[in-house]
C-alpha positions in Angstrom: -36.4 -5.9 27.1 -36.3 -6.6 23.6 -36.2 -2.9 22.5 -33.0 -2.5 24.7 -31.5 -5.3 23.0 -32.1 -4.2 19.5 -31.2 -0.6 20.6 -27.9 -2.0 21.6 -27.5 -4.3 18.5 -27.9 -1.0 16.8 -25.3 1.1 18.7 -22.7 -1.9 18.0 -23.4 -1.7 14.7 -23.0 1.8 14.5 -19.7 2.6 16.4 -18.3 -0.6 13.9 -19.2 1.3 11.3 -18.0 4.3 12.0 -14.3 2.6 13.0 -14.2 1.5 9.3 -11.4 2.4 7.5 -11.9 3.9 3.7 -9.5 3.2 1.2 -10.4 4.2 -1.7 -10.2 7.5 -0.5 -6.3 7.1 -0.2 -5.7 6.0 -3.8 -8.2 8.7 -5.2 -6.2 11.9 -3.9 -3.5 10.1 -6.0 -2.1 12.6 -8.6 -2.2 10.9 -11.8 1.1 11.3 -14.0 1.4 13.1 -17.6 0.9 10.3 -20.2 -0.5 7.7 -18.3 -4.9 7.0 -17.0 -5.4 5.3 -13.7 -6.3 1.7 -14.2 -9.1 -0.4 -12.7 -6.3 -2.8 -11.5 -6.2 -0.7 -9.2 -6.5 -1.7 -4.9 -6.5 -0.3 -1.8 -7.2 -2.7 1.2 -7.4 -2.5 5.1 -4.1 -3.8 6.6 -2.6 -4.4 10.2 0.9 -4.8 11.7 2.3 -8.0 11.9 0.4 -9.7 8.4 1.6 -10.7 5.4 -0.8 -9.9 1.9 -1.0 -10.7 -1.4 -2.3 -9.1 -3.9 -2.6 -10.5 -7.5 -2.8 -7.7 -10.7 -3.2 -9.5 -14.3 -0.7 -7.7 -16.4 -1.3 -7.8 -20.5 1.1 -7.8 -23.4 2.8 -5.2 -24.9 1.1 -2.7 -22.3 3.2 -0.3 -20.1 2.3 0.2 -16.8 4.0 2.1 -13.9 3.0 1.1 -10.0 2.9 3.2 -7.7 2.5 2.4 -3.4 0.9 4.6 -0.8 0.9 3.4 2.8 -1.2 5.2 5.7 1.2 6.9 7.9 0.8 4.7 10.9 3.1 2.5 9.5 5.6 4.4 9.2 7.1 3.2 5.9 7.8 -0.1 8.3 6.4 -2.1 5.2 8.7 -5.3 3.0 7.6 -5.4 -0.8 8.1 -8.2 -3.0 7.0 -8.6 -6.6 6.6 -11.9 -8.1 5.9 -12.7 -11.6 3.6 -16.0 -11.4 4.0 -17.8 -14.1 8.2 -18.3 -13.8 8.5 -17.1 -10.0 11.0 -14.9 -11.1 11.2 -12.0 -8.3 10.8 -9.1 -9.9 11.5 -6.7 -6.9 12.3 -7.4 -3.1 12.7 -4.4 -1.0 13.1 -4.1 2.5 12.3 -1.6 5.4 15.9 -0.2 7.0 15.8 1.8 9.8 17.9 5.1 9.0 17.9 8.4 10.9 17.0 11.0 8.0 18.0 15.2 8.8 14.8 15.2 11.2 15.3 11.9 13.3 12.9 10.1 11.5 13.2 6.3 11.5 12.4 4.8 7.8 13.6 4.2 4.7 11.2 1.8 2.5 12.0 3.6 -1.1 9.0 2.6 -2.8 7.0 4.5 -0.1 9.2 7.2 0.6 8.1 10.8 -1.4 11.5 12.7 -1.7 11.9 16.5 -2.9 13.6 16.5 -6.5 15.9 18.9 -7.1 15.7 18.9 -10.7 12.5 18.9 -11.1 11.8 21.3 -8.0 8.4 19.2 -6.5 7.8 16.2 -5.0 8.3 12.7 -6.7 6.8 9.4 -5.7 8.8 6.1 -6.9 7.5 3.9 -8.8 8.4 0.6 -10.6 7.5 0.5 -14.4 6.5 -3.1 -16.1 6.2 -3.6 -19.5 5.2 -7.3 -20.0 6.0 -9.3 -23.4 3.3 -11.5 -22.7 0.1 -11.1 -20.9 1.1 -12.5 -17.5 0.0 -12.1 -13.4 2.5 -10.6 -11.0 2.1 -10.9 -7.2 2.5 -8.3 -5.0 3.8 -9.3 -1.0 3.3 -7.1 1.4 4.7 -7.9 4.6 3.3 -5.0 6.7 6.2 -5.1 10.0 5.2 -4.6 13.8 6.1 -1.2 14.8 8.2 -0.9 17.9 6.0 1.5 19.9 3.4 -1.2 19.4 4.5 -3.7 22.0 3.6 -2.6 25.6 4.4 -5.2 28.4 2.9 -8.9 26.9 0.7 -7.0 24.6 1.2 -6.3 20.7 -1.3 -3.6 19.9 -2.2 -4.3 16.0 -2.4 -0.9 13.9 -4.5 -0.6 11.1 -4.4 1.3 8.2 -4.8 1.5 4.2 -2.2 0.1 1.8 -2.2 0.6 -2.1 -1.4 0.0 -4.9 -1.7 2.4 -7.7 -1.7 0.9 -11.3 -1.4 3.6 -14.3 -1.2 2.3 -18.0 0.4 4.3 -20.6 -2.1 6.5 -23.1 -1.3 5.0 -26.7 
């Protein structure tokens, strides 16, 4: 009896494991731009639908950094960002998911998630936001990760899961 019960403890623990979600893998295939290193400020976290997250990155003086997002695609881009600078609570940035229709039928339009093709440049470009504090300060980062509209069947709101983040490079002096 006792070894079907540790046998089963042991296949829980197994199938939990494997339904883990790995982050860091998402921010590592991150293409690192000309001029700048990847910082260790650096996270990626396990979200779901339907929560709110902050995230706090220390920021110091006279240093330029450029943030980049990357959201798993289960979202669908269906993701709020707000930036708050601690000490003042001055909001940096507040963006907000808008459901468009792009040349495909696609339904998003977050722009700090959305890759576009630039024409200029002829490849892809990720936005970003680029900070240059004049004193060493803390910014939050909100995430407000929305509910997806296929998720709701009948009285049930399925919760997806997925990877969120948030890509700090600093400038090479």
């Amino acid at each position: 009896m006792k070894k079907i019960i540790s046998l089963s403890i042991l296949i829980v623990l197994f199938v939990s494991l494997q339904a883990q979600i790995d982050c860091s893998k998402q921010s590592a295939t991150f293409y690192i731009t000309d001029g700048y290193i990847k910082s260790d400020i650096s996270t990626s976290e396990v979200v779901k639908s339907g929560e709110i997250y902050n995230f706090m990155i220390p920021l110091k003086a006279g240093k330029e950094y450029r943030l980049y997002f990357m959201a798993s695609s289960v979202f669908n881009n269906r993701i709020n960002i707000k930036i708050i600078e601690r000490s003042s609570n001055q909001i940096v940035i507040d963006t907000y998911y808008k459901k468009t229709q792009d040349d495909w039928g696609d339904d998003y339009d977050q722009k700090l998630l959305k890759t576009e093709w630039n024409e200029e440049d002829n490849k892809m470009e990720q936005p970003h936001i680029d900070l240059e504090p004049v004193t060493s300060t803390n910014i939050v980062i909100i995430i407000d990760v929305l509910e997806a509209e296929k998720e709701i069947t009948s009285d049930k709101i399925k919760k997806l899961r997925g990877c969120f983040s948030i890509i700090v490079l600093e400038k090479k002096l």
